[in-house]
LUMSE-441483 format. One record per atom (N, C-alpha, C): residue number from 1; atom name; z, y, x. Coordinates in nm, 3 decimals. Last residue first. Layout:
! LUMSE-441483
NUM  CA  Z  Y  X
...
//
This chain:
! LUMSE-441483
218  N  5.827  16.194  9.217
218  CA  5.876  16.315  9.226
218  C  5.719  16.412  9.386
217  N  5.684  15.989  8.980
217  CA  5.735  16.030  9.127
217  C  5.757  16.156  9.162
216  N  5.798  15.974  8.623
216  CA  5.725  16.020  8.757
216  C  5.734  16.024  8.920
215  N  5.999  15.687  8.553
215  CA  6.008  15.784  8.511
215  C  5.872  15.852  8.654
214  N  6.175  15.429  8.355
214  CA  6.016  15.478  8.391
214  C  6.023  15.659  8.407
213  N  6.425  15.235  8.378
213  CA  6.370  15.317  8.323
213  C  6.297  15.405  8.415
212  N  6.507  14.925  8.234
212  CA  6.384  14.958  8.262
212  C  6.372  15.135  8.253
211  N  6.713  14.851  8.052
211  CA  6.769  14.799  8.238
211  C  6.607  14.862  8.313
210  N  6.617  14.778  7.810
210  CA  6.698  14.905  7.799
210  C  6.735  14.871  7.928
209  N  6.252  14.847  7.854
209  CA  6.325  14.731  7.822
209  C  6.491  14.837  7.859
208  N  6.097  15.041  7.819
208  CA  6.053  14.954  7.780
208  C  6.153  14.841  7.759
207  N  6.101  15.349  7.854
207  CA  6.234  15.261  7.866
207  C  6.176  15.127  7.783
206  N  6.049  15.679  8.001
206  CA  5.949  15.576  7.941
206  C  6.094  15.461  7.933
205  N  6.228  15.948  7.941
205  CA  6.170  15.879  8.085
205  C  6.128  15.757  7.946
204  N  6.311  16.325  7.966
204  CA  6.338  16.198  7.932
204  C  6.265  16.136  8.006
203  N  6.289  16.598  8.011
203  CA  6.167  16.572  7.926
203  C  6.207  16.403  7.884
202  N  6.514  16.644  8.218
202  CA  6.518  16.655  8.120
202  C  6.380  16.644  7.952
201  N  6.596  16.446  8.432
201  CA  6.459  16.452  8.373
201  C  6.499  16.494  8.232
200  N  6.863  16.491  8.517
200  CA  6.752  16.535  8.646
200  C  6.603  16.536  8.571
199  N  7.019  16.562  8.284
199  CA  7.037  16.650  8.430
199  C  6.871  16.624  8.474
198  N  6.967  16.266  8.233
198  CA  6.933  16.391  8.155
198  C  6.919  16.485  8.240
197  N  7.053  16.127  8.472
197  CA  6.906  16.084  8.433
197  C  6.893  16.212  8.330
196  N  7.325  16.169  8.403
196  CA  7.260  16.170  8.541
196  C  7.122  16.216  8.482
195  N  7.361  16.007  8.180
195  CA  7.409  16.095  8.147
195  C  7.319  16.199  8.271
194  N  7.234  15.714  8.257
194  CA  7.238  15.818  8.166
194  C  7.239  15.965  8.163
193  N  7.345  15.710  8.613
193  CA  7.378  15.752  8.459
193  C  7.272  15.754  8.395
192  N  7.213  15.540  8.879
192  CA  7.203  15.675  8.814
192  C  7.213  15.640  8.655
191  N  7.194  15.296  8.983
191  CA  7.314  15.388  9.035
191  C  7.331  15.515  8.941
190  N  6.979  15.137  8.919
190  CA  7.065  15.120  8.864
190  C  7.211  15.241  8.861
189  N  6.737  15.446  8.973
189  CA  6.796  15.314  9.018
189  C  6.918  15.323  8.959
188  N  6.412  15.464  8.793
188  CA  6.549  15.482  8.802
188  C  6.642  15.433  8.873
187  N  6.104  15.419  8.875
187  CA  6.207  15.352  8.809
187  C  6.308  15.383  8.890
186  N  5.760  15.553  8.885
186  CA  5.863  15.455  8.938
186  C  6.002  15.451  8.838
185  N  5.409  15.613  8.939
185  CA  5.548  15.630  8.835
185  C  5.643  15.475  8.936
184  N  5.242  15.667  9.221
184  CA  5.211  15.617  9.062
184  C  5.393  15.656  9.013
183  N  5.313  15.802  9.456
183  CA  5.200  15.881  9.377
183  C  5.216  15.787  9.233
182  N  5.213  15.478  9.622
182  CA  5.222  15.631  9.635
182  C  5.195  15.682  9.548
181  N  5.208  15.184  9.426
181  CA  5.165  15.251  9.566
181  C  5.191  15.409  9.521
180  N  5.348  14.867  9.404
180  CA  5.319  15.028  9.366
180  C  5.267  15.107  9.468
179  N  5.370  14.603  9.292
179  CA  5.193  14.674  9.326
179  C  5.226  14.818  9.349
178  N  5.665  14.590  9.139
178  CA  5.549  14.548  9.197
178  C  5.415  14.637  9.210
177  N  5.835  14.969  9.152
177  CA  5.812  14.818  9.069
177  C  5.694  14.774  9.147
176  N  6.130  15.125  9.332
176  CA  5.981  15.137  9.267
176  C  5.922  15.001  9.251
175  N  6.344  15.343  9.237
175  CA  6.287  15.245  9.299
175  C  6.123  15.230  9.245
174  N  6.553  15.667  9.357
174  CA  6.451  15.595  9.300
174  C  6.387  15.460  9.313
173  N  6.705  15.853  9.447
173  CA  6.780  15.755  9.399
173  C  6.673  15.687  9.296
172  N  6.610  16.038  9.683
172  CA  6.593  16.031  9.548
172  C  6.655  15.953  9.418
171  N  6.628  15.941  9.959
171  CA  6.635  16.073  9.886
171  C  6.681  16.089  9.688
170  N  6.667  15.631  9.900
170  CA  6.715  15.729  9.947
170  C  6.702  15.872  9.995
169  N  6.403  15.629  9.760
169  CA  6.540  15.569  9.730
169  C  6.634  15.652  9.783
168  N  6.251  15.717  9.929
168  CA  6.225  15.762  9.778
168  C  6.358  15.743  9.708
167  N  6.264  15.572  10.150
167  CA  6.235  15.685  10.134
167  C  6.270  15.766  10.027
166  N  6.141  15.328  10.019
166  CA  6.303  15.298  10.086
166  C  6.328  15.494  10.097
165  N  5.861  15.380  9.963
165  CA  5.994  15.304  9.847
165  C  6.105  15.339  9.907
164  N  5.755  15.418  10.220
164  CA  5.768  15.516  10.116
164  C  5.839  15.504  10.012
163  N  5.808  15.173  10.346
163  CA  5.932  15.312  10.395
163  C  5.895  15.454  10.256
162  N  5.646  15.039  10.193
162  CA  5.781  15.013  10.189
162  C  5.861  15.126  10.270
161  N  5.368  15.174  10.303
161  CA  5.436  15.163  10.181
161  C  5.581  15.141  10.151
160  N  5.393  15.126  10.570
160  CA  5.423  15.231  10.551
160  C  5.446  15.230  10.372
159  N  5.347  14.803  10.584
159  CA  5.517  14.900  10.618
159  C  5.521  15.051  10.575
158  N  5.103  14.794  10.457
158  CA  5.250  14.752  10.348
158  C  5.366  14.828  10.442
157  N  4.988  14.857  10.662
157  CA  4.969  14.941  10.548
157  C  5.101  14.915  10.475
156  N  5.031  14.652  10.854
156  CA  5.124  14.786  10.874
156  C  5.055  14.879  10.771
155  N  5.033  14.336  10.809
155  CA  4.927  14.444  10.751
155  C  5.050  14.544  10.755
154  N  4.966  14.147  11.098
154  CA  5.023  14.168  11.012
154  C  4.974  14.276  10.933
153  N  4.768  13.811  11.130
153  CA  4.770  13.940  11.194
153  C  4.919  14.025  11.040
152  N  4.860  13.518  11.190
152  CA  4.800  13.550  11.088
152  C  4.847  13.717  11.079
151  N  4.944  13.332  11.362
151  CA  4.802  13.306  11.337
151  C  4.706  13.457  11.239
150  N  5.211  13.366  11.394
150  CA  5.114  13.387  11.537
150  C  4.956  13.432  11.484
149  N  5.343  13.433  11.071
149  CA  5.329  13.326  11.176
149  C  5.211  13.385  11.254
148  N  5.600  13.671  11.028
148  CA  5.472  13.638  11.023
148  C  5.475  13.515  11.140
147  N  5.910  13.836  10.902
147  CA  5.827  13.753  10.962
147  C  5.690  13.683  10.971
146  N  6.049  14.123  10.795
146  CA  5.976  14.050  10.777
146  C  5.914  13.981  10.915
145  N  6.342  14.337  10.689
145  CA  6.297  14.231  10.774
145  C  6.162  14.156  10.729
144  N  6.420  14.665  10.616
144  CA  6.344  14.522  10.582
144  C  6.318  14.451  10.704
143  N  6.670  14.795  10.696
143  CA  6.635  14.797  10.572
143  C  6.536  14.715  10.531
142  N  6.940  14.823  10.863
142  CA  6.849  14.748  10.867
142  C  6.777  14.746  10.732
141  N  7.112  15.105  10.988
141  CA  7.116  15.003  10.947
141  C  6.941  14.946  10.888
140  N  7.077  15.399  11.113
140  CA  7.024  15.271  11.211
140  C  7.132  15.115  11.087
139  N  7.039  15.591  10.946
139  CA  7.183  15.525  11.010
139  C  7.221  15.436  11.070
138  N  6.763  15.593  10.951
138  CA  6.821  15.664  11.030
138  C  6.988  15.681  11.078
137  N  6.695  15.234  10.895
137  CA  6.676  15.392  10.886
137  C  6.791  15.465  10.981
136  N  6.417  15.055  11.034
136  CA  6.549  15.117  11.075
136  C  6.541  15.222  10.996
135  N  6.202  14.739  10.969
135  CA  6.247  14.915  10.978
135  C  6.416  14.964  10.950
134  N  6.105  14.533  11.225
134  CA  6.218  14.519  11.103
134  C  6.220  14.705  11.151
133  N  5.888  14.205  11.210
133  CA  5.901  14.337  11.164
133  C  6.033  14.420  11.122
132  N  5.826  13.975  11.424
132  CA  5.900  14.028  11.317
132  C  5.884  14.174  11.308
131  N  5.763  13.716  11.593
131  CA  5.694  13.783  11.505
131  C  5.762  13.858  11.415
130  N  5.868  13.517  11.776
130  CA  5.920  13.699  11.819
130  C  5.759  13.752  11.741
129  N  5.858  13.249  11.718
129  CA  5.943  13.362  11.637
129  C  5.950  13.442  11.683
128  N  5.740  13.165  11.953
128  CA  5.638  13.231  11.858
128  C  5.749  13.281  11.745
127  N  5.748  13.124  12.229
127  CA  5.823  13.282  12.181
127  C  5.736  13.252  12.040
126  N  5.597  12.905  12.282
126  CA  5.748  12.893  12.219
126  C  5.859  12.976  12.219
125  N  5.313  13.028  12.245
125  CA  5.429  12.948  12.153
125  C  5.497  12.924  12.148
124  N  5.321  13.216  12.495
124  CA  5.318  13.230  12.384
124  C  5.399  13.176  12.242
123  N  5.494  13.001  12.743
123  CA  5.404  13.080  12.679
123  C  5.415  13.117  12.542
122  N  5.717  13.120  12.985
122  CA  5.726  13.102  12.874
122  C  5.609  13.111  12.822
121  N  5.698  13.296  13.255
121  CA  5.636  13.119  13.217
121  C  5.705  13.057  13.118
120  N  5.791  13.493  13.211
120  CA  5.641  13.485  13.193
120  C  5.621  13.342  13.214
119  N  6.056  13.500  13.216
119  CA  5.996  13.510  13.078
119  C  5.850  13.541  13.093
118  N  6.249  13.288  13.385
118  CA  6.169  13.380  13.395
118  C  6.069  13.375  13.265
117  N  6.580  13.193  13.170
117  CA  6.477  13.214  13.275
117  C  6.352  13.272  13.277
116  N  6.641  13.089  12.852
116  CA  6.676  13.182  13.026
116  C  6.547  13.180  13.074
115  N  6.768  13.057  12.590
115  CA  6.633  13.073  12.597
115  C  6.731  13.142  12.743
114  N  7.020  12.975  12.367
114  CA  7.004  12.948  12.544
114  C  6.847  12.921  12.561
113  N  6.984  13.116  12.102
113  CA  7.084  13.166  12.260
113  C  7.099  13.095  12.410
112  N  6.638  13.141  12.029
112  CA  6.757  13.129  12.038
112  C  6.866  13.120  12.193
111  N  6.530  13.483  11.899
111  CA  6.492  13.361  12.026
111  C  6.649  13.329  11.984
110  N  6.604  13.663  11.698
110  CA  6.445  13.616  11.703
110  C  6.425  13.513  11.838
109  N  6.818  13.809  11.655
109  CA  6.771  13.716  11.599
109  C  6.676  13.593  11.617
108  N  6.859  14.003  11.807
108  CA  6.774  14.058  11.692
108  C  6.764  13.931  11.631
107  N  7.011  13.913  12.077
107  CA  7.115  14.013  11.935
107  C  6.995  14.046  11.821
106  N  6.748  13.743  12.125
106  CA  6.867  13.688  12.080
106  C  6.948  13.764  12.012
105  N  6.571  14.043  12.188
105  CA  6.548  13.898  12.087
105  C  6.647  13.857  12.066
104  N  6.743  14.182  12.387
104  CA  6.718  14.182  12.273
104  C  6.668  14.116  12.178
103  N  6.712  13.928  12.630
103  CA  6.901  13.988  12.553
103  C  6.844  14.033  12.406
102  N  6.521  13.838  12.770
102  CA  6.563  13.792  12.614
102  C  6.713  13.851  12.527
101  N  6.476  13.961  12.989
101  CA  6.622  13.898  12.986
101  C  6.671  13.783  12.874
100  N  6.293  14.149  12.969
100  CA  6.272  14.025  13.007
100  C  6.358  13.901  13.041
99  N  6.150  14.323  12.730
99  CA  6.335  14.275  12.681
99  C  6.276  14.107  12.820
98  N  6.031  14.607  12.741
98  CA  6.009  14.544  12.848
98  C  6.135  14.423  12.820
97  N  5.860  14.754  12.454
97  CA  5.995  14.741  12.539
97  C  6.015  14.613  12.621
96  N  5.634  15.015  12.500
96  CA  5.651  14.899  12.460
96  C  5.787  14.822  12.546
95  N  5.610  15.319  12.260
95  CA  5.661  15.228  12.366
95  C  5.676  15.107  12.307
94  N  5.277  15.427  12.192
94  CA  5.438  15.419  12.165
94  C  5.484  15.329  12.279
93  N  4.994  15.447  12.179
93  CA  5.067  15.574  12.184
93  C  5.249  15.569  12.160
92  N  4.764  15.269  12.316
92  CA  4.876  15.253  12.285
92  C  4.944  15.363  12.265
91  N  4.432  15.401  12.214
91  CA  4.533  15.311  12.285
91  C  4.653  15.336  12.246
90  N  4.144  15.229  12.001
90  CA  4.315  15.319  12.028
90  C  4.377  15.283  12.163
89  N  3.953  15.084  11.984
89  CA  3.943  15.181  11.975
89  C  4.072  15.263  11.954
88  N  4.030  14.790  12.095
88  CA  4.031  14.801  11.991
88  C  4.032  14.997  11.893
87  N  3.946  14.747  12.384
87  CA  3.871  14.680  12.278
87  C  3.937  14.729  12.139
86  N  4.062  14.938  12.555
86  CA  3.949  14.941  12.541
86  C  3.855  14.889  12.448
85  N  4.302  14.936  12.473
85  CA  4.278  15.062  12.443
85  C  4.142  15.039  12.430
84  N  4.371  14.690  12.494
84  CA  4.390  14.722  12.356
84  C  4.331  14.829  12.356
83  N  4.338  14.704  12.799
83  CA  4.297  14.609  12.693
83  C  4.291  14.676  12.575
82  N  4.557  14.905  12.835
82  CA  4.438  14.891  12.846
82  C  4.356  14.821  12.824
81  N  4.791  14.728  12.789
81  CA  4.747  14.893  12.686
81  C  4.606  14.894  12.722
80  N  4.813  14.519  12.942
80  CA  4.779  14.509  12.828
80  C  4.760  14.612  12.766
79  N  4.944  14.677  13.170
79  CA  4.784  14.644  13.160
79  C  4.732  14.587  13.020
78  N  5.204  14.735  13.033
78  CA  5.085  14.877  13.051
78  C  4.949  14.788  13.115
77  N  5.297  14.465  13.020
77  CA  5.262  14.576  12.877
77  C  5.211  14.700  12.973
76  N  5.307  14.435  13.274
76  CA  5.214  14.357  13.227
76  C  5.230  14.388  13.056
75  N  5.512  14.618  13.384
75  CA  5.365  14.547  13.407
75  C  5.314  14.539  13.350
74  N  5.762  14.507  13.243
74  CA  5.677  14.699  13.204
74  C  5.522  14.664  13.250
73  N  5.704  14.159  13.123
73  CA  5.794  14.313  13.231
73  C  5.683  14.451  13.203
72  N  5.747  14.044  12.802
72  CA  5.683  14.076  12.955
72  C  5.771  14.200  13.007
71  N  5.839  13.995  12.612
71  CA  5.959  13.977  12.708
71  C  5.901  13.988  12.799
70  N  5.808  14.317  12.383
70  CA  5.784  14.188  12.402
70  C  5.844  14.115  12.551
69  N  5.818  14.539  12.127
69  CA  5.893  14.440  12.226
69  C  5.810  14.348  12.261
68  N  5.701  14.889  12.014
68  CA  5.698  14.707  12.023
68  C  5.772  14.681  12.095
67  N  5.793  15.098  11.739
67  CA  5.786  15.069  11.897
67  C  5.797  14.934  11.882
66  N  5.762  15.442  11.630
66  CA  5.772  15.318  11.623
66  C  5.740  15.269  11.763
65  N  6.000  15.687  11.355
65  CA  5.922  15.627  11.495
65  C  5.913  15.461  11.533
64  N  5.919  15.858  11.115
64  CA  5.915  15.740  11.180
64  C  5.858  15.708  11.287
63  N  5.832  16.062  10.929
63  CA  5.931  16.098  11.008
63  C  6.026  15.943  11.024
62  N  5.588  16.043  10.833
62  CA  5.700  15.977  10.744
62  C  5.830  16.012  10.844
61  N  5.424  16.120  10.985
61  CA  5.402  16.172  10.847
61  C  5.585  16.186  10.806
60  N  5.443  15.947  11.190
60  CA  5.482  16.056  11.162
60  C  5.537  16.132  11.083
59  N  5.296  15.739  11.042
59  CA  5.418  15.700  11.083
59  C  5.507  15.817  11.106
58  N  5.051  15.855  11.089
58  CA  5.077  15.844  10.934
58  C  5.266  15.817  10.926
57  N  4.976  15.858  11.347
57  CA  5.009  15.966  11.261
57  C  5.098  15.958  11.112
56  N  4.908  15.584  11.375
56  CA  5.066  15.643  11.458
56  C  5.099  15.774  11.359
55  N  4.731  15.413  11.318
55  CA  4.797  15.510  11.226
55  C  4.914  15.533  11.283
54  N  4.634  15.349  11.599
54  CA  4.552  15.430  11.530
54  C  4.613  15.487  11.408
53  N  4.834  15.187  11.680
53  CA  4.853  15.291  11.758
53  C  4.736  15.397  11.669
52  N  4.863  15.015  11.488
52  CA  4.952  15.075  11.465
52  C  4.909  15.207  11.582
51  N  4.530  14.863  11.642
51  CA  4.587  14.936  11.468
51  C  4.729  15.049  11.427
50  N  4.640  14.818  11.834
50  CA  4.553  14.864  11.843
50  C  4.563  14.989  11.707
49  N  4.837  14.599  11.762
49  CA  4.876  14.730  11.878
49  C  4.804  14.794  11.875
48  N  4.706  14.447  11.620
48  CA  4.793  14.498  11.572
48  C  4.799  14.612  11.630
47  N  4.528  14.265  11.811
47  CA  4.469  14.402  11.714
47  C  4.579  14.489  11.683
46  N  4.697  14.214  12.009
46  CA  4.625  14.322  12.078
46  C  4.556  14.400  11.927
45  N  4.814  13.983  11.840
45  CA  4.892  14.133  11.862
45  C  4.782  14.191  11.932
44  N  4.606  13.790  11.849
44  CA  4.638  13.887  11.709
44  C  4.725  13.986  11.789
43  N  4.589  13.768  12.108
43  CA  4.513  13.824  12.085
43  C  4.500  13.870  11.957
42  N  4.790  13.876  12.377
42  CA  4.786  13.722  12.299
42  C  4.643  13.824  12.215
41  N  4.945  13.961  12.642
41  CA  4.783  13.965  12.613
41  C  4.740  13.827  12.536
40  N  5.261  13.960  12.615
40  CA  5.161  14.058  12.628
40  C  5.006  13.952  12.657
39  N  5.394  13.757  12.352
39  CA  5.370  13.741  12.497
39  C  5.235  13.905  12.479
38  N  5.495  13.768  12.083
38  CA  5.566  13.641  12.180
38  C  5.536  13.667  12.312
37  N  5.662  14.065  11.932
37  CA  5.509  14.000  11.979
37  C  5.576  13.874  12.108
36  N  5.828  14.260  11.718
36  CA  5.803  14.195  11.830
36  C  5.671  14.166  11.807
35  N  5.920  14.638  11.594
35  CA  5.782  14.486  11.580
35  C  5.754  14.388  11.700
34  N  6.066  14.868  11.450
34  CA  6.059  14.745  11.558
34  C  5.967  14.644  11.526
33  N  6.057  15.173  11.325
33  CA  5.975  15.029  11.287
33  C  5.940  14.950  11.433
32  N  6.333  15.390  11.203
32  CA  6.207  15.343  11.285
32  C  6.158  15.218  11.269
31  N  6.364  15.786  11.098
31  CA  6.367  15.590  11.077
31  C  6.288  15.560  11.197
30  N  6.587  15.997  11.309
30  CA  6.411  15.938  11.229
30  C  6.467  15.792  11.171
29  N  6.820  16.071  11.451
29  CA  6.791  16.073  11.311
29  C  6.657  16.095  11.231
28  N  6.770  15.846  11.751
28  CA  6.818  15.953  11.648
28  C  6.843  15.958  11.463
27  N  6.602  15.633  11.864
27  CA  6.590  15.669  11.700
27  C  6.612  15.797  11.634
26  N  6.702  15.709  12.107
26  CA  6.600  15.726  12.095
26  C  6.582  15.731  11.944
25  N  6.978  15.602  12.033
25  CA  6.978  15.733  12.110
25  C  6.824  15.800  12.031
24  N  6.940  15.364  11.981
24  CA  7.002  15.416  11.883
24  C  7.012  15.568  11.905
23  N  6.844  15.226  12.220
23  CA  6.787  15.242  12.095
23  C  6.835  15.329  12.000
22  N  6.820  15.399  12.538
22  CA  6.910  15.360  12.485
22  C  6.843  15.357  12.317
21  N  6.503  15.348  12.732
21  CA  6.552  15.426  12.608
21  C  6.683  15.331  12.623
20  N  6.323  15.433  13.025
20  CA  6.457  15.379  12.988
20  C  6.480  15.445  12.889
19  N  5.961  15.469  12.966
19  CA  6.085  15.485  13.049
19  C  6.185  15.407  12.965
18  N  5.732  15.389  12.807
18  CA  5.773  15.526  12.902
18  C  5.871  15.522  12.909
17  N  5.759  15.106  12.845
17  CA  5.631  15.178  12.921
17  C  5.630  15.336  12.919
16  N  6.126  15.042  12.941
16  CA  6.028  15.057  12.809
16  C  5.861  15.123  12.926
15  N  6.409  14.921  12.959
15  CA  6.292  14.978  13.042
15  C  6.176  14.930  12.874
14  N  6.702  15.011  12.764
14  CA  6.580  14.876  12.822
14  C  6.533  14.935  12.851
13  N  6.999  14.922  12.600
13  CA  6.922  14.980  12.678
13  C  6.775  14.931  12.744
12  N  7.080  14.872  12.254
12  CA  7.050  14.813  12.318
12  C  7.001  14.946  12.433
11  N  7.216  14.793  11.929
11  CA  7.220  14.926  12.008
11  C  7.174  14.809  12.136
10  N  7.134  14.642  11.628
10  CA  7.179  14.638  11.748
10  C  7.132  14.734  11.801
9  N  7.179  14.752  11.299
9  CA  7.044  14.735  11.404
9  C  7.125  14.720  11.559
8  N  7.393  14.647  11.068
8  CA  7.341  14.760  11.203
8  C  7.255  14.707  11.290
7  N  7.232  14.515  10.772
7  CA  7.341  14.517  10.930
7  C  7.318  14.630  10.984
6  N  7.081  14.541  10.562
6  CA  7.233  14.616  10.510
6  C  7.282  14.576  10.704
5  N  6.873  14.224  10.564
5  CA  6.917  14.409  10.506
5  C  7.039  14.416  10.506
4  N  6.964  14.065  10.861
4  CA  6.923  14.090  10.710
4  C  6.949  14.211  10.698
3  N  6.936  13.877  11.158
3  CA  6.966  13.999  11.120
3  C  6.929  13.995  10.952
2  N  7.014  13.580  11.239
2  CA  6.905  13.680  11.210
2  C  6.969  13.782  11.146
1  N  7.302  13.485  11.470
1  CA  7.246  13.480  11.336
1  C  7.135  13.584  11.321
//
């Protein structure tokens, strides 16, 4: 079955382009942001890879680590770094995980259970569900899933937004409403009193509707 918010992120071992991680080892206590791809040298993922490797910092920022899959062997993701490094002004600064077994796709959801055999004469399209996005937090349960079709590049601005919501939440017991971005006002989560909500804002909070309450980002 696909994974959804609230599972445990499968624990997995794998050759990666820097070495053998155990997942749940390597996460530790960071969040992190898994992102398949159907085949090393397709040509929306070379931007992507390009792009996430240029806001690697920002991923930092957020005390998040991140890392691709795809079912090529270690090979043929480190000649694809070079590609990406050369055409898309970054190179690769994370690991890319070598799954040529399909074991991790299938416990992630993303191939089904009798996908075998050698995973380079698979092409592209009929790995094309190994488009997904899914961030880990640091109790390695599953906090967003998202899918994209082949055609249509993904925007890792919105992931770092959504770890800044999920972030906020859990520190803070805060949510936050359509369009929001960093820095604007947010909303109470259901979990917090009244009574709570005095304690922590004692100036009070905006309440447009009485299940609505508005209060600064911290």
């Amino acid at each position: 079955m696909p994974l959804t918010i609230g599972d445990i992120a499968p624990d997995f071992t794998a050759q990666t382009t820097d070495g053998e991680i155990r997942f749940h080892d390597w996460i530790g206590d960071s969040w992190a942001v898994l992102f398949s791809h159907p085949r090393a040298f397709t040509p929306i993922c070379t931007t992507e890879l390009g792009y996430m490797a240029s806001i690697k910092p920002e991923f930092d920022r957020r005390n998040t680590k991140i890392i691709a899959i795809s079912t090529d062997p270690v090979e043929n993701s480190a000649k694809w770094s070079e590609d990406i490094a050369a055409s898309q002004g970054a190179a690769v600064n994370y690991p890319i995980i070598a799954d040529t077994d399909h074991a991790i796709s299938k416990a992630y959801g993303m191939l089904p259970a009798d996908v075998s055999g050698d995973p380079t004469a698979r092409t592209p399209a009929q790995n094309a569900t190994l488009r997904n996005v899914f961030v880990i937090a640091p109790e390695k349960t599953v906090k967003l899933v998202l899918i994209y079709p082949m055609t249509t590049g993904r925007n890792f601005d919105e992931i770092l937004r959504v770890i800044d919501s999920l972030q906020l939440t859990a520190e803070h017991q805060l949510t936050t409403p359509a369009q929001w971005q960093a820095g604007e006002d947010v909303i109470l989560a259901g979990s917090i009193t009244d009574n709570q909500a005095r304690e922590r804002y004692p100036d009070g909070w905006r309440q447009p509707l009485p299940y609505i309450r508005i209060v600064p980002a911290p």
